[in-house]
Every structure is written in C-alpha cells, then in structure tokens.
C-alpha positions as CSV (number, residue, x, y, z in Angstrom):
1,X,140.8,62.0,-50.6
2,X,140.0,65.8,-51.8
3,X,141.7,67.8,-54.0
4,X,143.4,71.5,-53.4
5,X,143.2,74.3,-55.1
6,X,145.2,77.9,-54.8
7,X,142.5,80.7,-55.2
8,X,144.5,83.8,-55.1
9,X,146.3,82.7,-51.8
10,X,143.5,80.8,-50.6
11,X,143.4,77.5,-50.1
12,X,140.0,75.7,-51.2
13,X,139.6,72.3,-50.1
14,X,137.4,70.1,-52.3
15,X,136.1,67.1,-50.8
16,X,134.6,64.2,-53.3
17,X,132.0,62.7,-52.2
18,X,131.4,59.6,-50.4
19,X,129.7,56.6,-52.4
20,X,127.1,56.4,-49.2
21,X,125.5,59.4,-50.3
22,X,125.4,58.4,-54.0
23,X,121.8,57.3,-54.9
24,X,121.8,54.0,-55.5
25,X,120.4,52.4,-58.8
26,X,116.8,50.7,-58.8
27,X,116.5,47.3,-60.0
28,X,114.7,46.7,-63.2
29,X,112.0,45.0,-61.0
30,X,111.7,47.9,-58.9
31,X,111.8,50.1,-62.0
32,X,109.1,47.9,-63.7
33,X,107.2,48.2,-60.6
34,X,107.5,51.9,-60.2
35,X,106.1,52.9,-64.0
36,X,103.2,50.6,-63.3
37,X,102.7,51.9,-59.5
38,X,99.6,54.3,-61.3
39,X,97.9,51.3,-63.0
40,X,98.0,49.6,-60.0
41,X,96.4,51.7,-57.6
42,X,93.4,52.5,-60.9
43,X,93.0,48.2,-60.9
44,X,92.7,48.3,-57.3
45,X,90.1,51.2,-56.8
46,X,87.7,49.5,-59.8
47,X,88.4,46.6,-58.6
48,X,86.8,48.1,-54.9
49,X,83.9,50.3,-57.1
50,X,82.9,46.8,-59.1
51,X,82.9,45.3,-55.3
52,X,80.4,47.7,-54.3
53,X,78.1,48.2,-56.8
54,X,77.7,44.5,-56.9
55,X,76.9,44.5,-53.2
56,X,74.7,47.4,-54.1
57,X,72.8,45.5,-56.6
58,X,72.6,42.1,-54.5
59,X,71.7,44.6,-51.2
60,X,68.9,46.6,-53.2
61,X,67.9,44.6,-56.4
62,X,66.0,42.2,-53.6
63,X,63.3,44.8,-53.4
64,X,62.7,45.4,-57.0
65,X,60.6,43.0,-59.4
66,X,59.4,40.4,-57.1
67,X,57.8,37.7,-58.3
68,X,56.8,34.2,-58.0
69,X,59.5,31.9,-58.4
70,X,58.1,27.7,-58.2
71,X,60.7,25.3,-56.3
72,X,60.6,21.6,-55.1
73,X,61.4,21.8,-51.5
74,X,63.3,18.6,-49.9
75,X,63.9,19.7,-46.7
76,X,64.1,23.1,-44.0
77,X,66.2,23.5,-41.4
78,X,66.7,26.9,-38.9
79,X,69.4,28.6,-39.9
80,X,71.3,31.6,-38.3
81,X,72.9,34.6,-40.8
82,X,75.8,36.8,-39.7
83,X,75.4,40.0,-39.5
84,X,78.3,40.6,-42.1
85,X,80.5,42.9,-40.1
86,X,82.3,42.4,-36.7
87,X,80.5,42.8,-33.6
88,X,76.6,42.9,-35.9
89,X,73.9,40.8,-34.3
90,X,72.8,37.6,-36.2
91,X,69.6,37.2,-37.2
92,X,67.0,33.6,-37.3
93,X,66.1,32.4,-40.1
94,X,64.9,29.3,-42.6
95,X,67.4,27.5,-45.0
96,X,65.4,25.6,-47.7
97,X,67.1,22.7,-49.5
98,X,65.4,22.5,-52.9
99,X,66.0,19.9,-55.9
100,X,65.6,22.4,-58.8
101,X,66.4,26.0,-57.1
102,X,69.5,25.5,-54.7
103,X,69.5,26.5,-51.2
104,X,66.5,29.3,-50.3
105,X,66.8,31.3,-47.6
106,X,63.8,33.1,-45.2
107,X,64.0,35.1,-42.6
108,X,60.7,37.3,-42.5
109,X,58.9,36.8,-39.3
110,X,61.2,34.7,-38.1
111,X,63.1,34.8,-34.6
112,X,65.0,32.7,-32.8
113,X,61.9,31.5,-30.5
114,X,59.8,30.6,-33.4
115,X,62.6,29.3,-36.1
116,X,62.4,25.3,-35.3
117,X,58.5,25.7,-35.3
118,X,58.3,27.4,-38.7
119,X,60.8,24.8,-40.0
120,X,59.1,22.0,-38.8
121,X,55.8,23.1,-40.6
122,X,57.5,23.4,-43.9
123,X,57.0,19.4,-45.7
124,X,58.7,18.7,-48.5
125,X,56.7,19.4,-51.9
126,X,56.1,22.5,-54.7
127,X,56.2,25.7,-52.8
128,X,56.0,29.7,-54.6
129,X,58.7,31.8,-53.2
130,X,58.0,35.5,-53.7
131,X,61.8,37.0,-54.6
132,X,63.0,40.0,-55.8
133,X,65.3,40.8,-58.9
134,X,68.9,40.1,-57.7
135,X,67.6,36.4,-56.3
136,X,65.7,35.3,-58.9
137,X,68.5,36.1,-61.6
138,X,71.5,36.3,-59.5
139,X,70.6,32.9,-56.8
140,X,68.2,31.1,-58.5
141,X,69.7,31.2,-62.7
142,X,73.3,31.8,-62.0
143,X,73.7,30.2,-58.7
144,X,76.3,33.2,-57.3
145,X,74.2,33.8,-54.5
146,X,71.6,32.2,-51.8
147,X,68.2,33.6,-53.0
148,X,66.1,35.2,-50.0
149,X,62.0,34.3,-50.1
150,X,60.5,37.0,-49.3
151,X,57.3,34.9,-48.6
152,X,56.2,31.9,-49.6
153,X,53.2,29.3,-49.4
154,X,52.3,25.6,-51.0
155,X,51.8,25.0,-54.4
156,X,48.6,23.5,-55.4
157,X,47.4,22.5,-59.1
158,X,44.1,23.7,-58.4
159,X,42.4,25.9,-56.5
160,X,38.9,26.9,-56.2
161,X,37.7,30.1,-54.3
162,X,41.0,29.9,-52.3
163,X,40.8,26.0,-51.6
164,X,43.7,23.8,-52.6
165,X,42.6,20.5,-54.2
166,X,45.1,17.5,-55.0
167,X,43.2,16.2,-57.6
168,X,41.2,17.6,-60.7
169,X,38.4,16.1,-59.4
170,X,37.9,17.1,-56.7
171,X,38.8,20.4,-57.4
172,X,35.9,19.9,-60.3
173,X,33.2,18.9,-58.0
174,X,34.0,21.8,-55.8
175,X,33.8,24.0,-58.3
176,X,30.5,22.6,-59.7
177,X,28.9,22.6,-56.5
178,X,29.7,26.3,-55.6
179,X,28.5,27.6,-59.3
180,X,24.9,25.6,-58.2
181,X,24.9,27.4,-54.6
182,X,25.4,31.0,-56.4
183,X,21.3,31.8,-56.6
184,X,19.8,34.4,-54.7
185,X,21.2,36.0,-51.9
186,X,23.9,33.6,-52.7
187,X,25.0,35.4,-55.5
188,X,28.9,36.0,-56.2
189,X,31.9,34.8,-58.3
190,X,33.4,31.6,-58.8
191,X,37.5,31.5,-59.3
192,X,38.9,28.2,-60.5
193,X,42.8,28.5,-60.8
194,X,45.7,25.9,-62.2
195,X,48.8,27.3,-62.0
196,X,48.6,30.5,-64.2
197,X,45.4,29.7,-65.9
198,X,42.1,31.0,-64.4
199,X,38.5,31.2,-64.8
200,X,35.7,33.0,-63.5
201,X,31.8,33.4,-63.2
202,X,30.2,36.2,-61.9
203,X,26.4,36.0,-60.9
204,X,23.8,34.0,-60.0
205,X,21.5,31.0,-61.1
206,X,19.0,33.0,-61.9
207,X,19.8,35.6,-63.6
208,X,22.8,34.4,-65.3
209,X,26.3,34.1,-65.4
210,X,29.5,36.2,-67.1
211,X,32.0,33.7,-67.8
212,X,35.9,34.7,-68.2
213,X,39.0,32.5,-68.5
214,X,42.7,32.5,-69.5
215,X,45.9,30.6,-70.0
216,X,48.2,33.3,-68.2
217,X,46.4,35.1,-65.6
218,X,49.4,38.0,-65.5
219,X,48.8,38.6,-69.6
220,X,46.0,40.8,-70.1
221,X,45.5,40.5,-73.6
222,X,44.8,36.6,-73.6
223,X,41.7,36.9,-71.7
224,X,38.3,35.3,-73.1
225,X,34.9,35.9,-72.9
226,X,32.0,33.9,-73.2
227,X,29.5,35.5,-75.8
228,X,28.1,32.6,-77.9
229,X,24.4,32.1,-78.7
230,X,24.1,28.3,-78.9
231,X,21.8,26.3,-76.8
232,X,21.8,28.0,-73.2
233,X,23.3,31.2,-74.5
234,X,21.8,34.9,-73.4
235,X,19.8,37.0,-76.0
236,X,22.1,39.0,-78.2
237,X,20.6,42.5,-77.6
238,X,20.2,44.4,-74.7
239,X,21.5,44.4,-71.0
240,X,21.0,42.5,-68.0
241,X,21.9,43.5,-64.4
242,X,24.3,41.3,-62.9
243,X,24.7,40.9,-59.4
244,X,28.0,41.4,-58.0
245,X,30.0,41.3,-55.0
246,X,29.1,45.1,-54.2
247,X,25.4,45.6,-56.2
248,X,24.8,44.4,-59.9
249,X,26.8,45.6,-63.1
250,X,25.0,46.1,-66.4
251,X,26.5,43.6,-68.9
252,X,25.5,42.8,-72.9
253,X,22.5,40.4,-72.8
254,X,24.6,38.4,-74.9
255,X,27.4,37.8,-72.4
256,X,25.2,36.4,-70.0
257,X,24.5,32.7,-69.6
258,X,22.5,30.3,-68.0
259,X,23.3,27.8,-65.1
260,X,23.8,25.0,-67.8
261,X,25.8,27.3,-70.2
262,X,28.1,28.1,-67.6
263,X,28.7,24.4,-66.0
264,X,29.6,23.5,-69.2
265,X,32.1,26.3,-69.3
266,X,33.6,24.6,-66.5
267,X,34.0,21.4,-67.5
268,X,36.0,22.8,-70.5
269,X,37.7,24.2,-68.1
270,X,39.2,21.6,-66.7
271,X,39.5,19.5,-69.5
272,X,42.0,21.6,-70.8
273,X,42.4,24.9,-68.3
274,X,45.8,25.8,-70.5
275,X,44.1,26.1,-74.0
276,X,43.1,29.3,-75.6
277,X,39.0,28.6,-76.1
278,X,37.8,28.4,-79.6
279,X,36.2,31.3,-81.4
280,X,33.4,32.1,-82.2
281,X,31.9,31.0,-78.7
282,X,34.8,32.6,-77.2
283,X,36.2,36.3,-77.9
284,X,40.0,36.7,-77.0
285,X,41.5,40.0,-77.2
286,X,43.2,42.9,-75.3
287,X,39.6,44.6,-74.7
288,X,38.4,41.9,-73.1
289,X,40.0,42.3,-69.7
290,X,37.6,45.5,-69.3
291,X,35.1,43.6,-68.8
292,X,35.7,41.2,-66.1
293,X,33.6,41.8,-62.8
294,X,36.3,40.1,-60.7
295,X,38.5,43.2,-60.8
C-alpha cells in the first residue's frame, strides 16, 4: 500500500511499486550464457568461413595440378550424383571400386544413355586416372573425399609407338622389328615406354640413329644420350643430317649410330628400362634434353 505525504496542503500519494514490474534476476546459467553470447556467434561464423573455404578448395583445387594417379580397379558400376542442393538435376556417372585408391568417381562424357555401356567396358586391372589437386591429396591420401578421374585409360608395362604389350617380349620384338622398318622413306622415331621410363630413336637405317632414354620421363635432367665410339659408334667430328618427322636435323656425327648400335641400345633397354645407363657410352645431364628430336 502507498505512502502519504503533506506538501504544503497537498496531498502526494506515493505508490510502491509492484514486484511484477521488478526485473527479475538471471540465472547464473543464463548469465554464463549471456557473457559468452559474443564468442559464440565468432565460433559459429569461422566455423561457416572454414566450411566454405574447404568446399572452395575441394570445388576448385580439382582443376589445378592434375596428374596421373595408378589404381587397381576391381569393379565399375553407373552411378548417379546429386546435384547438392534441393530441386538441382543429378548427373550420370561411373563409380570405380579400386583395391589400393578407394572408390573413384567419373562422370566426363557420360550420360545417362551411355553410363551402363561405359561401365561395362571398364575390366578390372591397373588403370591411370588423370586427377586434379584436391583428389589426389584430399580422396586418394587422406580418404575425406571420393576422388573425381578426370580421364582415364589402361595401364600397360610396355608400350611401343602407342601399342600396349603384356609381355616384355613381345613388346621387345615389336620394338625391334619397327627400328629395322625405319630406312628410307620409312624413316621416323621409335618410342619404347615402361611405366615412366622411355626411350627413343630418331632416324633411319641408313643414315643412322639418335638414341635417348630415361628413368623418369617427367624429370628433364635424367635424360641420356648415346655418344660412345665403340664398335658401331658414329665418327666423333662433324655433323650428319638426320631425318625427322618434318625434314632432317643436323646432329654431332658422334651422336649418331648405326642399325646395330642402336638394336643394341634396345636390348639394354629392356633389360633394365629403370637404370640410369653407364658413362662413358652414355651422357646424362640437364643439357641433354635439348637435344632430343622427339620434342
């Protein structure tokens, strides 16, 4: 009940006031909560920006570094990917079961028309997948994600002028027998490759041959070139006109070798394509990719 007070012959009236207006006290929960209220909301929106710039990096990374990435495939099977987002179209695709890289995904040039088709051509075996950054390192290594092929095709251990061959050798007599056709009109390169390691021989039977090889195809300071002046080697002064795929190329005399020369080449080729060859008949170094014809 108020109080009342004389004011000079008025009468003030002062009411207390009611506890339903008082404000209540907060809880220490809800005080607790309150103070951290700021912290929570900064958590929350790094928590959103670490979110996104991972989906940024996932999105985008798959269209920087791409490279060759070998996997054992056991089995493919179409596949169909959401869109991500409510009310998106899906799209056709590929799923690849692999024994040593996890599920691979492809989708590129595929629809659902053609899907079972391009599955059913895919037999288990080695394959090269062509994938960017954020597959290779996030899919493949860490296994967060499904890596995406961007293309792939069989793996072979050798190949010979684009052949695949299941076997050394045949993949040797092949070889041999397209070094022997290279003569006259027929003049050209041979390519032997076995995984990374590659050789070459640009020319023709009877003029000569320039003979390159190396361990790691993509390193171009461990290429090799034959220069030795044995039995069957070229003279060591001068030059000699090579022909090439597009005219002839003037080469040291002493780089060029004859028919014999150059089979043997091979054959030390494939007895041990991943060996660096022995100086002095060979000359490894980083000037010696300059002077491949194959280029």
């Amino acid at each position: 009940m108020g109080d009342t007070h004389d004011n000079g012959g008025t009468r003030l009236a002062v009411t207390g006031g009611s506890d339903e207006h008082q404000p209540r006290a907060l809880s220490p929960v809800a005080r607790a909560f309150k103070a951290a209220s700021p912290w929570i909301w900064r958590l929350c929106g790094g928590a959103f920006l670490l979110f996104a710039l991972a989906m940024v990096v996932t999105i985008f990374g798959d269209y920087v570094d791409v490279r060759t990435v070998r996997c054992d495939v056991v089995s493919a099977a179409p596949s169909t990917s959401s869109g991500g987002t409510r009310g998106s179209a899906s799209t056709a695709g590929v799923r690849l079961e692999t024994s040593d890289c996890g599920p691979v995904h492809y989708s590129d040039g595929v629809s659902f028309e053609n899907r079972d088709q391009i599955a059913a051509s895919i037999s288990p075996g080695a394959y090269e997948f062509d994938m960017g950054w954020s597959s290779r390192v996030l899919g493949v290594e860490m296994r967060q994600t499904i890596p995406t092929a961007r293309g792939y095709r069989a793996y072979h251990d050798w190949i010979v002028d684009g052949a695949a061959f299941g076997s050394e050798e045949d993949a040797r007599n092949a070889a041999l027998a397209a070094l022997r056709a290279l003569d006259g009109p027929n003049h050209g390169a041979l390519i032997v490759e076995y995984g990374t390691a590659r050789f070459e021989a640009v020319g023709s039977a009877s003029v000569g041959f320039v003979c390159h090889r190396n361990s790691d195809a993509g390193n171009a300071d461990r290429w090799s070139v034959l220069w030795d002046f044995g039995a069957g080697a070229g003279s060591s002064s001068g030059t000699v006109e090579v022909p090439v795929a597009n005219g002839t190329a003037s080469v040291a005399a002493r780089n060029v070798h004859t028919l014999d020369r150059t089979v043997a080449a091979v054959e030390e080729f494939f007895a041990d394509p991943t060996a660096t060859p022995p100086a002095p008949a060979w000359a490894t170094g980083n000037m010696v990719e300059r002077t491949r014809l194959t280029r």
